[in-house]
Structure formats: C-alpha cells, structure tokens
N, C-alpha and C positions, 0 to 999 in steps of 0.2 A: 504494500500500500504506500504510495505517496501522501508527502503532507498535502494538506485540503487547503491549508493559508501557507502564505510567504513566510520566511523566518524574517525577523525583524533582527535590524542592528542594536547590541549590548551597549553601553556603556562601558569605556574598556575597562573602570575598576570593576565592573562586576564580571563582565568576560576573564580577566585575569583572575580571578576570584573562583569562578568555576570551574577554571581550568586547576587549580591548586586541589580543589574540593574531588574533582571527576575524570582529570585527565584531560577532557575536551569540553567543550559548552553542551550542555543537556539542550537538544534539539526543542521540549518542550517550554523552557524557558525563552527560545529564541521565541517559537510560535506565540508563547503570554506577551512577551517586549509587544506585541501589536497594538497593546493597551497595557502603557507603562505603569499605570496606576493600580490594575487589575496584577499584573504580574508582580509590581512588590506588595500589593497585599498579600498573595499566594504563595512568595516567598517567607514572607513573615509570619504568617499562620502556620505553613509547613512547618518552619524553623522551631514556634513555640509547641505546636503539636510533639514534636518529638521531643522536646526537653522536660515534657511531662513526666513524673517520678512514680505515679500512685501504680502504674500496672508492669509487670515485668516487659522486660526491652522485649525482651522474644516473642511473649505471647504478641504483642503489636507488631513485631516484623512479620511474622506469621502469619497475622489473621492481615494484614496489607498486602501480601505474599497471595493468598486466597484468595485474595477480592479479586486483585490481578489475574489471576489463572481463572477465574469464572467468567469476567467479563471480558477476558481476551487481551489484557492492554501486557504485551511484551517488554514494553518497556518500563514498565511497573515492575516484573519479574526480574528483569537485565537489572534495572538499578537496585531493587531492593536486595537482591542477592549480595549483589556488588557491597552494600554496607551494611548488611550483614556479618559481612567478613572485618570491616571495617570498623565493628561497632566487637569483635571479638567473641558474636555470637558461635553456634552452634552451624559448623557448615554441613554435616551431615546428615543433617536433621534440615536446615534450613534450603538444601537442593534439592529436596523431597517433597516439599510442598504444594507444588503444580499436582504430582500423586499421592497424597497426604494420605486417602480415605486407601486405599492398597499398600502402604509404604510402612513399613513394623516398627519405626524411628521413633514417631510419638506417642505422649504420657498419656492419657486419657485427658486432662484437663487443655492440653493444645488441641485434640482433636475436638476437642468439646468447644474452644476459642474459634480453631479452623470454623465448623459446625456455623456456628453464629455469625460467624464473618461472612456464608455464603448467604445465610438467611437472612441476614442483611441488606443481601444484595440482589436479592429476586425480587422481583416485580408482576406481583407488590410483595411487601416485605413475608417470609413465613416464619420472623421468630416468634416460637412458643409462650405462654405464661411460662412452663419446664422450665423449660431451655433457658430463660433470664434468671429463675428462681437457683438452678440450680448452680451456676456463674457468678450471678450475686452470694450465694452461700459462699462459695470458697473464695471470691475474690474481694469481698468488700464491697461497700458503697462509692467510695474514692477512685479505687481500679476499675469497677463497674462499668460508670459513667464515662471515666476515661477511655477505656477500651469500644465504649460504644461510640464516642464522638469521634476518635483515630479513625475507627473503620469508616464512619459516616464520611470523615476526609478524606481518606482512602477511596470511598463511592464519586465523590468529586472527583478529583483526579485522576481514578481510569476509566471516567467516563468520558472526562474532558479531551486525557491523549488518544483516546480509541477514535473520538468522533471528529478532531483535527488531523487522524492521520499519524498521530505520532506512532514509532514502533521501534523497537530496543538498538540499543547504538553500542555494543558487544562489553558495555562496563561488564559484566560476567565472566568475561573471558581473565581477569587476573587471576578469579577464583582457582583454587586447585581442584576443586572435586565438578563435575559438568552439572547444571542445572538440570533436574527432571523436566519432560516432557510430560506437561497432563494427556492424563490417556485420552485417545479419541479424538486430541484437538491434536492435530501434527501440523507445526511452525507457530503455536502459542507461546512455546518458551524459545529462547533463543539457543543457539548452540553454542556452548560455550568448549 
C-alpha cells in the first residue's frame, strides 16, 4: 500500500530528533506534519501515554502489539516491537504477539490483557462485564483505567496509519528474534 497523503517536511530539530529516537523519520509522523498542530498534539499524548507508571510496561506493549495485528497497521507491529527491545522488555514473548492466542509464551493474565485489547477493538466494542471485572480484580483501579485509555490510543493510531497508508518501515529488523506473523493474515507483520 502506498501512503494516501504527501509526507510533509519536519522541522529539522524534530527530524534530527527522530532520527536519534528510530534511526530514520517514522513515515507516520511525516504524514501528521500535514497538520503541524494535530501532529504535536499526537506526539505529546503519545509521549505522556507511555510515561504512565500505574500498568506494567509489557502488559501495554502487548495489548498495542494486539491492537496492531487485528487491525492490520504493520507499522504498529514494526515499531512497537522495535521498542520493545528498546524499553528491555521480553522479546520472546513480545515476537509472539501477532500469534499470541496459539503461541505457549504467555501468562494467563497477558492473554487475558491481549483478550481485551482485541475487544476493544471490534466494532463495536465486545468487552464483557467478565472480562473488565476480572482485569480490574488483578490489576487495580489505577492500571485498569490506564491500560484501557493506552489501548483506546493504540485504536487511534492504527487506525489512523492503516487509513493514511502508512505501513512498517523494517524498525524490527534490529531485533534478534523475527517478528511473528499473525496467522491467516500473510504481510501483517513485517519480516524482520
């Protein structure tokens, strides 16, 4: 797929800035630059989304990881993996994700995060009274809410690069272990 808009030119402190961050400029920030105001908003919610403390790092890489493989955005997959590794999470568990629901790697409680993160993301939504009750039990009110607003952001995001065209730019490929292919979708996840 091609992108659907132009990339727009960075600002070269912020272009140098993502290049320290990613290696290259992330394709989908060039397509946000279209509407400079809209893209540092998104960079800066991004930013504070993830400095949130209250849910463990993984379970949100994971259930972002998820979102990505249901809704198809590769480069959700490509990047998130890529800091994953970055953030010194779990790669063998984290390259698994696209096959989470046939993959022996996870706890019950990720699968249960995975789980939610998909139900989240159907349309319209299917998560259960269970399924919250049971996530709020083990996770808290603080993690709870957190982990559901991440994924809510996560719904933005691979909706946004899926419907612009964006699609993974091989950040993955530093990883050592190869990103899974969710089953059934062949060219969802990237090759790394």
């Amino acid at each position: 797929m091609a992108l659907r808009v132009p990339k727009a030119e960075l600002p070269a402190d912020l272009r140098d800035n993502m290049i320290r961050q990613f290696g290259s400029v992330p394709e989908n920030v060039e397509v946000l630059w279209n509407n400079p105001a809209l893209a540092r908003d998104n960079l800066e919610f991004g930013a504070k989304a993830g400095a949130w403390k209250a849910a463990e790092p993984s379970l949100k890489s994971f259930a972002h990881m998820a979102v990505a493989a249901q809704i198809g955005c590769s480069w959700c997959l490509d990047v998130g993996y890529f800091q994953a590794r970055n953030d010194d999470l779990d790669l063998a568990k984290a390259s698994q994700v696209p096959r989470w629901r046939t993959s022996d790697v996870f706890t019950p409680l990720e699968r249960d995060v995975m789980a939610y993160a998909e139900a989240m993301s159907n349309t319209p939504l299917t998560v259960t009274d269970e399924q919250y009750a049971s996530l709020l039990e083990r996770l808290g009110p603080a993690a709870m809410v957190e982990l559901t607003t991440y994924i809510a952001y996560a719904n933005l995001a691979t909706r946004a690069n899926v419907a612009n065209g964006v699609t993974s730019q091989g950040f993955s490929e530093a990883c050592e272990i190869p990103l899974a292919e969710a089953p059934g979708k062949s060219g969802a996840a990237p090759a790394a």
